[in-house]
Each structure stands twice: as C-alpha cells, then as structure tokens.
C-alpha positions in Angstrom: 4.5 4.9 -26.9 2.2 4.4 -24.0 -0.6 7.0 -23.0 -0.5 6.5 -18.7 -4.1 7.6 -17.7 -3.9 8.6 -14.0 -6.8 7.3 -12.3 -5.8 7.1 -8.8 -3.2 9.3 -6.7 -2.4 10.3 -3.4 1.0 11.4 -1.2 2.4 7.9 -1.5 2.3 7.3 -4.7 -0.3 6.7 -8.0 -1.8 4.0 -9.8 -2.1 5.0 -14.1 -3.7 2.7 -16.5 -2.5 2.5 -20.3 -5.8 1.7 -22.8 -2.7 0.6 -25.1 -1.2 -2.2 -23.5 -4.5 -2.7 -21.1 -1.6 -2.3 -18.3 -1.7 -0.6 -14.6 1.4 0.4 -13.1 1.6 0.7 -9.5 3.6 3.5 -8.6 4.4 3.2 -4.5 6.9 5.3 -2.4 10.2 3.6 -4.4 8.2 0.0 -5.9 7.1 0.2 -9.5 4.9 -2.6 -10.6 2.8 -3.6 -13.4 0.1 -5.6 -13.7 -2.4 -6.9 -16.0 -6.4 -7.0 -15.2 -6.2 -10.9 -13.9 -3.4 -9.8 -11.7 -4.8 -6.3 -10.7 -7.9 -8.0 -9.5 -6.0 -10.6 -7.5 -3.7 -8.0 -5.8 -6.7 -5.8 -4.4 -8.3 -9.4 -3.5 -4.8 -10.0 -1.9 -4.7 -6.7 -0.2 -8.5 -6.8 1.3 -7.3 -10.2 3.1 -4.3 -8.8 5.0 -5.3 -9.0 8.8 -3.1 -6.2 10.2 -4.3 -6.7 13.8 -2.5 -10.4 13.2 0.9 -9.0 11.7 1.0 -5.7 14.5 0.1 -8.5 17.2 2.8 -10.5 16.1 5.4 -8.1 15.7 4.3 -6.2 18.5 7.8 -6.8 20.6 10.8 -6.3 17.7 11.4 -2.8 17.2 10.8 -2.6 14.0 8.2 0.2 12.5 6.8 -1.5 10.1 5.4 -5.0 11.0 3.0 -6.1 7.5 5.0 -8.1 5.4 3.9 -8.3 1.5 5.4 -11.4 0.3 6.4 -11.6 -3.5 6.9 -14.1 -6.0 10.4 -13.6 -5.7 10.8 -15.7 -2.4 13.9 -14.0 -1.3 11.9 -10.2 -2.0 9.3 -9.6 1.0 7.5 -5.7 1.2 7.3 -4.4 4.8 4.7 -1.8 5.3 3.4 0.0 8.3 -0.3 0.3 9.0 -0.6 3.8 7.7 1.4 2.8 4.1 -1.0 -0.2 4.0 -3.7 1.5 4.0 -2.6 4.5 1.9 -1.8 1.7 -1.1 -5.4 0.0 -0.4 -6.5 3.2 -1.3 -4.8 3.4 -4.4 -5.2 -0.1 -5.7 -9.1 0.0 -4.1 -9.3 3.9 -6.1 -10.5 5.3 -2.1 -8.1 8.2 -2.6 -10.5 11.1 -1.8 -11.1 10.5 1.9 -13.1 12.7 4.4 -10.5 13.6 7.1 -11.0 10.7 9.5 -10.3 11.4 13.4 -6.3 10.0 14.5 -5.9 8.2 17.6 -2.4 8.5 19.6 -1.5 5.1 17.6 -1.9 6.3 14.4 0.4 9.2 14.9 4.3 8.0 14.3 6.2 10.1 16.4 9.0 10.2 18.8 7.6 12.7 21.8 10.1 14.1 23.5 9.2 15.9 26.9 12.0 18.5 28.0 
C-alpha cells in the first residue's frame, strides 16, 4: 500500500508524494494525475512557460471564463484554466502554497456586479 506524503496543499487541490513508488500525484479541482520525477520536472518547466497575457489576449473576445488551454497527450483532451486556477496549480506543482496576501486588482476578482 502506498504511504501519500502531502507536501504541497492549498483550496484547489494538493500535490502528495509516495517514497514507495517515487510517485507524485497531482490532485487538482476534479483532475488526478500522476507523475514520475522526469515528468514532474517537465510539467513545472511546462507550466513556468505558459504566457497567459498571450492566451487572455487571444481569447479576449469569446465569452468564455477561462481562456489558458493545457493541452494533453491525449490530443482530443485539452485543460482550460482561468488565470487565477493557473496560478493556484503553479503554486502547487512550484510548492509556493504559503503566500503573503497579495493586493487584488478589479481583474482578478470574478464576479458578476450587479447595480440595483
């Protein structure tokens, strides 16, 4: 039986590493994946190259709300995330999960304002 050492967590999910199998599993909102250390070390390469300003500039006219797509090896599979679930997994897979509170800007916050 596997023993999952946690070693990096926050609201979206948590990243756990078994010494047994020299496995991490990736444990994001509702994705599950595993890796090994070759393919750990080329996801957070992977993630430190994603220009979001390219992908929200691109996407900046379809209505979707989330505009950063993660493709898979699975060509048919493609993860969408939005800026602030992007960086809430870098700071998983990067171990950043204890953060100073960091000042918002209006853009960060995703909400529907409704003025009656």
């Amino acid at each position: 039986m596997c023993c999952q050492n946690t070693i990096a967590k926050n609201y979206s999910g948590q990243l756990s590493f078994c010494e047994d199998c020299q496995i991490y599993r990736l444990t994001f909102n509702n994705i599950c994946i595993e890796f090994d250390e070759q393919e750990f070390s080329s996801f957070q390469m992977f993630l430190e190259a994603i220009d979001v300003d390219y992908w929200e500039t691109k996407y900046e006219r379809t209505a979707m709300g989330r505009k950063i797509p993660i493709q898979t090896i699975q060509h048919n599979l493609t993860i969408i995330l939005n800026k602030q679930e992007l960086e809430a997994l870098k700071d998983l897979v990067m171990l950043k999960t204890k953060k100073p509170f960091n000042e918002l800007s209006v853009i960060d916050i995703d909400y529907l304002f409704f003025l009656n």
